[in-house]
C-alpha positions in Angstrom: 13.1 -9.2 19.0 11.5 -7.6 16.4 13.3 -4.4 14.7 11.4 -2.0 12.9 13.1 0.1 9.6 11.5 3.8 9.4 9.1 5.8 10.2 6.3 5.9 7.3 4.1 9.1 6.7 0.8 9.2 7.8 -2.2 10.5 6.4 -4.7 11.0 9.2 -4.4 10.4 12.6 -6.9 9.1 15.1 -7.6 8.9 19.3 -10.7 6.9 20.6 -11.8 5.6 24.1 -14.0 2.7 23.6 -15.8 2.8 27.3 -17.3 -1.2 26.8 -13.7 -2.6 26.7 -11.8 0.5 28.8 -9.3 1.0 26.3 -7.6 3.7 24.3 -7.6 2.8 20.7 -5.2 4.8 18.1 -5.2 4.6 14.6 -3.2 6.0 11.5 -4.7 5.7 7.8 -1.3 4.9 5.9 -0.3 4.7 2.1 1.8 1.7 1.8 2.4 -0.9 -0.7 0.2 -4.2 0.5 3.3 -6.5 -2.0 6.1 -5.1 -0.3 5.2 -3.3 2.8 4.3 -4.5 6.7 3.3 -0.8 8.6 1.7 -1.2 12.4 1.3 1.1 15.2 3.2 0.8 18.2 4.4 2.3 21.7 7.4 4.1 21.6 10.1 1.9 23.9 11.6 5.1 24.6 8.7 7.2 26.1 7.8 8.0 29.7 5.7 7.9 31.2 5.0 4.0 28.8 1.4 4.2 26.5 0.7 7.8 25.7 3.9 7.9 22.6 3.8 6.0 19.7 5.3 5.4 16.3 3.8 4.5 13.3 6.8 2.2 11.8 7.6 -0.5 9.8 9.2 -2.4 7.0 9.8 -3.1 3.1 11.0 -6.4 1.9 13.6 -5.8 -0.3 13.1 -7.2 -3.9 11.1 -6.1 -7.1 7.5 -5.9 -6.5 4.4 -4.2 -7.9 4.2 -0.8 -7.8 1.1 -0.8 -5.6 -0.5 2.3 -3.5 -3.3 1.8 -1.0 -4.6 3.2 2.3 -4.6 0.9 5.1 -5.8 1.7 8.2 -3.1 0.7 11.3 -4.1 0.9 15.2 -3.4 0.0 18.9 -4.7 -0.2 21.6 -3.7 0.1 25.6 -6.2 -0.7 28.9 -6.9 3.1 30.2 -9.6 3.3 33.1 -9.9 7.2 32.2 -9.7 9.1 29.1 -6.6 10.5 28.4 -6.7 13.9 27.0 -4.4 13.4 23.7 -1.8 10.6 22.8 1.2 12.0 21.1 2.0 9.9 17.8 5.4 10.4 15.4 5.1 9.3 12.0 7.5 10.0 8.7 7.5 13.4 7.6 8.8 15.5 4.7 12.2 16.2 6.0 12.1 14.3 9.0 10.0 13.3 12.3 6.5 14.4 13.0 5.2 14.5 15.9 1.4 15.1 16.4 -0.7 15.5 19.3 -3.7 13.9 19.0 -6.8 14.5 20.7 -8.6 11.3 22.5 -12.2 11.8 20.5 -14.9 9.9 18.7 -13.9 6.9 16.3 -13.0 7.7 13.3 -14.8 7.1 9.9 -14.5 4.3 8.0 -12.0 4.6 4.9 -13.7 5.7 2.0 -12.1 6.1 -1.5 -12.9 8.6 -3.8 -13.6 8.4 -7.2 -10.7 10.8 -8.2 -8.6 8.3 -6.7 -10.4 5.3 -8.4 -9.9 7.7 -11.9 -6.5 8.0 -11.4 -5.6 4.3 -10.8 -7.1 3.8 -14.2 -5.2 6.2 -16.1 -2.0 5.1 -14.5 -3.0 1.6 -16.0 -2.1 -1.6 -14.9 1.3 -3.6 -15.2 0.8 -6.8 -17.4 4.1 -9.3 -18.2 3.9 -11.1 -22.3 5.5 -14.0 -22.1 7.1 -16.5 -24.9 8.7 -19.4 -24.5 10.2 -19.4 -28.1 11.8 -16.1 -27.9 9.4 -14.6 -30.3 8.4 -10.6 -29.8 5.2 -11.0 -31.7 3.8 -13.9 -29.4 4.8 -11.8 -26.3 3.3 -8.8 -27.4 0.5 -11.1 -28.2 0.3 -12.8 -25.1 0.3 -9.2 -22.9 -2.0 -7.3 -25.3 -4.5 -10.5 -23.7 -3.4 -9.8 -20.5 -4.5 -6.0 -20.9 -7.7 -7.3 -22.2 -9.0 -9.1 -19.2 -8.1 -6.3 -17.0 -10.8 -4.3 -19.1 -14.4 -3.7 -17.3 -16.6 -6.3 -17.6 -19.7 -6.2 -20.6 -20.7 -4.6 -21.9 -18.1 -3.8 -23.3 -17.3 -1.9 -26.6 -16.3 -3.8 -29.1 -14.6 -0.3 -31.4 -12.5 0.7 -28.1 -9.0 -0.5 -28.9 -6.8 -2.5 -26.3 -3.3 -0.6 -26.1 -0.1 -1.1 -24.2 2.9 0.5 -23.4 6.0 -1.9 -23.7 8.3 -0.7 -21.0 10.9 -3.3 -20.7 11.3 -6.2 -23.1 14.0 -9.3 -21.5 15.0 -12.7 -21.7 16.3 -15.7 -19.7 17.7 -18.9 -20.3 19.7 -21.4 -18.3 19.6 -22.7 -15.1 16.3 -23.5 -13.3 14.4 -20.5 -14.2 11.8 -20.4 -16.9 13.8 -19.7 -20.4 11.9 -17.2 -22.6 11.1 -13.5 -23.7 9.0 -11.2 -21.5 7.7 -8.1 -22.3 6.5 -5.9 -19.2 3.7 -3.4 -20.4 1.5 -1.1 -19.1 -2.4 -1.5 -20.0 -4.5 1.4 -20.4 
Protein backbone atom coordinates (compact mmCIF):
# COMPACT_ATOMS: atom_id res chain seq x y z
CA UNK A 1 0.00 0.00 0.00
CA UNK A 2 1.24 3.09 -0.71
CA UNK A 3 1.37 5.80 2.36
CA UNK A 4 1.60 9.23 1.62
CA UNK A 5 3.59 11.96 4.29
CA UNK A 6 1.80 15.53 4.20
CA UNK A 7 -0.12 17.67 2.57
CA UNK A 8 2.05 20.07 0.33
CA UNK A 9 0.75 23.71 -0.53
CA UNK A 10 -0.55 24.48 -3.60
CA UNK A 11 -0.36 27.29 -5.75
CA UNK A 12 -3.28 27.25 -8.15
CA UNK A 13 -5.89 25.01 -8.40
CA UNK A 14 -7.69 23.65 -11.40
CA UNK A 15 -11.34 21.63 -12.53
CA UNK A 16 -11.83 20.53 -16.23
CA UNK A 17 -14.38 18.23 -18.03
CA UNK A 18 -12.76 16.95 -21.10
CA UNK A 19 -16.24 15.84 -23.10
CA UNK A 20 -13.94 13.48 -25.89
CA UNK A 21 -12.86 11.16 -23.09
CA UNK A 22 -15.98 11.84 -20.42
CA UNK A 23 -13.76 12.60 -17.63
CA UNK A 24 -13.16 15.04 -14.88
CA UNK A 25 -9.57 16.19 -14.90
CA UNK A 26 -8.06 18.18 -11.74
CA UNK A 27 -4.93 19.70 -11.51
CA UNK A 28 -2.66 21.63 -8.83
CA UNK A 29 0.50 23.72 -10.02
CA UNK A 30 2.90 22.79 -6.97
CA UNK A 31 6.45 24.13 -5.76
CA UNK A 32 8.35 21.15 -4.87
CA UNK A 33 11.84 20.12 -5.09
CA UNK A 34 12.23 17.64 -8.42
CA UNK A 35 15.77 15.94 -6.22
CA UNK A 36 13.90 15.23 -3.26
CA UNK A 37 10.34 15.47 -3.71
CA UNK A 38 7.39 12.91 -5.34
CA UNK A 39 3.84 15.34 -5.08
CA UNK A 40 0.57 13.65 -7.04
CA UNK A 41 -3.02 14.31 -6.84
CA UNK A 42 -5.24 11.88 -5.41
CA UNK A 43 -8.94 10.89 -4.11
CA UNK A 44 -9.35 11.37 -0.65
CA UNK A 45 -9.98 7.51 0.85
CA UNK A 46 -12.00 9.08 3.33
CA UNK A 47 -14.61 11.12 1.31
CA UNK A 48 -18.25 10.22 0.42
CA UNK A 49 -19.71 10.26 -1.61
CA UNK A 50 -15.88 8.56 -3.50
CA UNK A 51 -14.31 11.13 -6.63
CA UNK A 52 -15.49 14.62 -5.81
CA UNK A 53 -12.46 15.11 -2.50
CA UNK A 54 -9.05 15.06 -3.12
CA UNK A 55 -5.65 15.68 -1.66
CA UNK A 56 -2.73 16.98 -3.07
CA UNK A 57 0.02 14.84 -1.04
CA UNK A 58 3.12 13.32 -1.06
CA UNK A 59 6.66 12.61 -0.05
CA UNK A 60 10.39 13.79 0.62
CA UNK A 61 13.17 11.33 0.58
CA UNK A 62 15.12 11.98 3.41
CA UNK A 63 18.86 12.77 2.75
CA UNK A 64 20.86 15.90 1.61
CA UNK A 65 19.88 17.13 -1.65
CA UNK A 66 19.96 20.27 -3.85
CA UNK A 67 18.19 22.96 -2.74
CA UNK A 68 15.89 23.04 -5.80
CA UNK A 69 12.38 25.05 -6.38
CA UNK A 70 10.21 24.40 -9.36
CA UNK A 71 6.52 24.38 -10.29
CA UNK A 72 5.18 21.18 -11.43
CA UNK A 73 1.97 20.73 -12.48
CA UNK A 74 0.10 17.50 -10.69
CA UNK A 75 -3.51 16.10 -11.90
CA UNK A 76 -6.20 13.27 -11.85
CA UNK A 77 -8.63 12.28 -13.43
CA UNK A 78 -12.12 10.21 -12.76
CA UNK A 79 -14.85 8.87 -15.64
CA UNK A 80 -17.92 11.42 -15.06
CA UNK A 81 -20.81 11.17 -17.65
CA UNK A 82 -21.96 14.77 -16.44
CA UNK A 83 -20.17 17.77 -15.34
CA UNK A 84 -19.92 18.12 -11.81
CA UNK A 85 -20.35 21.58 -10.56
CA UNK A 86 -16.99 21.90 -8.30
CA UNK A 87 -14.55 19.21 -6.90
CA UNK A 88 -13.43 20.07 -3.36
CA UNK A 89 -9.45 19.75 -3.10
CA UNK A 90 -7.31 20.04 0.39
CA UNK A 91 -3.85 20.92 0.03
CA UNK A 92 -1.05 22.22 2.74
CA UNK A 93 -1.70 25.49 4.12
CA UNK A 94 -0.06 28.13 6.35
CA UNK A 95 -1.20 26.74 9.67
CA UNK A 96 -2.89 23.81 8.60
CA UNK A 97 -5.47 22.19 6.01
CA UNK A 98 -6.98 23.97 3.11
CA UNK A 99 -9.72 23.08 1.69
CA UNK A 100 -10.85 24.77 -1.67
CA UNK A 101 -13.82 24.42 -3.73
CA UNK A 102 -13.06 24.41 -7.10
CA UNK A 103 -15.16 25.11 -9.85
CA UNK A 104 -15.42 22.39 -12.85
CA UNK A 105 -14.23 25.02 -15.84
CA UNK A 106 -12.15 25.39 -18.85
CA UNK A 107 -8.45 23.77 -18.82
CA UNK A 108 -6.20 25.61 -17.39
CA UNK A 109 -3.16 27.45 -19.03
CA UNK A 110 -0.07 26.09 -19.59
CA UNK A 111 2.74 26.94 -16.88
CA UNK A 112 4.53 29.82 -17.77
CA UNK A 113 7.53 31.24 -15.88
CA UNK A 114 8.22 34.70 -15.51
CA UNK A 115 11.22 36.39 -15.87
CA UNK A 116 11.24 37.75 -12.27
CA UNK A 117 11.39 34.29 -11.31
CA UNK A 118 14.13 33.34 -13.95
CA UNK A 119 16.05 36.90 -12.32
CA UNK A 120 15.80 35.56 -9.09
CA UNK A 121 17.25 32.07 -9.72
CA UNK A 122 20.27 33.88 -10.90
CA UNK A 123 20.92 35.97 -8.13
CA UNK A 124 20.42 33.17 -5.75
CA UNK A 125 23.31 31.52 -7.81
CA UNK A 126 23.97 28.10 -8.26
CA UNK A 127 25.64 25.50 -5.82
CA UNK A 128 29.07 24.16 -7.23
CA UNK A 129 31.26 21.39 -5.06
CA UNK A 130 35.75 22.05 -5.56
CA UNK A 131 37.15 19.11 -5.15
CA UNK A 132 40.98 17.90 -4.34
CA UNK A 133 42.18 14.80 -3.93
CA UNK A 134 45.43 16.01 -2.19
CA UNK A 135 43.82 17.97 0.48
CA UNK A 136 44.90 21.22 -1.02
CA UNK A 137 42.49 24.46 -0.45
CA UNK A 138 44.01 26.23 -3.40
CA UNK A 139 43.20 23.29 -6.01
CA UNK A 140 39.64 23.09 -4.57
CA UNK A 141 38.95 26.62 -4.77
CA UNK A 142 40.42 26.13 -8.16
CA UNK A 143 38.57 23.40 -9.20
CA UNK A 144 34.86 25.14 -8.10
CA UNK A 145 35.79 28.66 -9.34
CA UNK A 146 35.72 26.20 -12.95
CA UNK A 147 32.70 24.86 -11.91
CA UNK A 148 31.13 28.42 -11.59
CA UNK A 149 32.55 29.22 -14.88
CA UNK A 150 30.69 26.76 -17.03
CA UNK A 151 27.47 27.59 -15.30
CA UNK A 152 28.07 31.16 -16.89
CA UNK A 153 25.74 32.08 -20.18
CA UNK A 154 27.09 31.00 -23.10
CA UNK A 155 29.24 33.62 -25.69
CA UNK A 156 29.51 35.95 -25.94
CA UNK A 157 30.67 36.30 -23.11
CA UNK A 158 32.66 39.14 -21.40
CA UNK A 159 35.84 38.45 -20.96
CA UNK A 160 36.32 41.71 -17.86
CA UNK A 161 33.19 40.14 -15.87
CA UNK A 162 34.88 38.35 -12.97
CA UNK A 163 33.83 34.64 -11.89
CA UNK A 164 33.09 34.87 -8.01
CA UNK A 165 32.06 32.37 -5.41
CA UNK A 166 30.92 32.15 -2.12
CA UNK A 167 32.62 29.28 -0.09
CA UNK A 168 30.02 28.02 2.21
CA UNK A 169 31.29 24.91 3.69
CA UNK A 170 34.85 23.64 3.23
CA UNK A 171 35.26 19.45 4.43
CA UNK A 172 37.15 16.44 4.13
CA UNK A 173 37.01 12.62 4.04
CA UNK A 174 39.28 9.93 4.22
CA UNK A 175 38.95 6.14 4.99
CA UNK A 176 36.80 3.64 4.14
CA UNK A 177 35.32 3.31 0.62
CA UNK A 178 34.42 6.84 0.04
CA UNK A 179 36.44 9.11 -2.09
CA UNK A 180 39.32 10.67 0.33
CA UNK A 181 39.79 14.47 -0.34
CA UNK A 182 38.85 18.23 0.36
CA UNK A 183 35.63 19.69 -0.95
CA UNK A 184 34.61 23.06 -0.91
CA UNK A 185 30.79 23.67 -1.47
CA UNK A 186 30.29 27.27 -3.05
CA UNK A 187 27.79 29.26 -4.34
CA UNK A 188 28.35 30.79 -7.97
CA UNK A 189 27.09 34.03 -8.83
Amino acid sequence: MNTCGRLFLANQVYAYFSAAEKRVVVAADVTMNPAADEVHLCPNPIAVPPSREFLVEGTTRPGIHPQLAVVRRVSYSFASDLTPKSVIVYSAGIDGPVRQEVPVASPPPPIVHSPHEDAAARHRGVEVVGYSPSFSLEQAVQDALAKAAEQRPGPPRNPDAAVEIDITDISARTGGNIRPGLFVRATAK
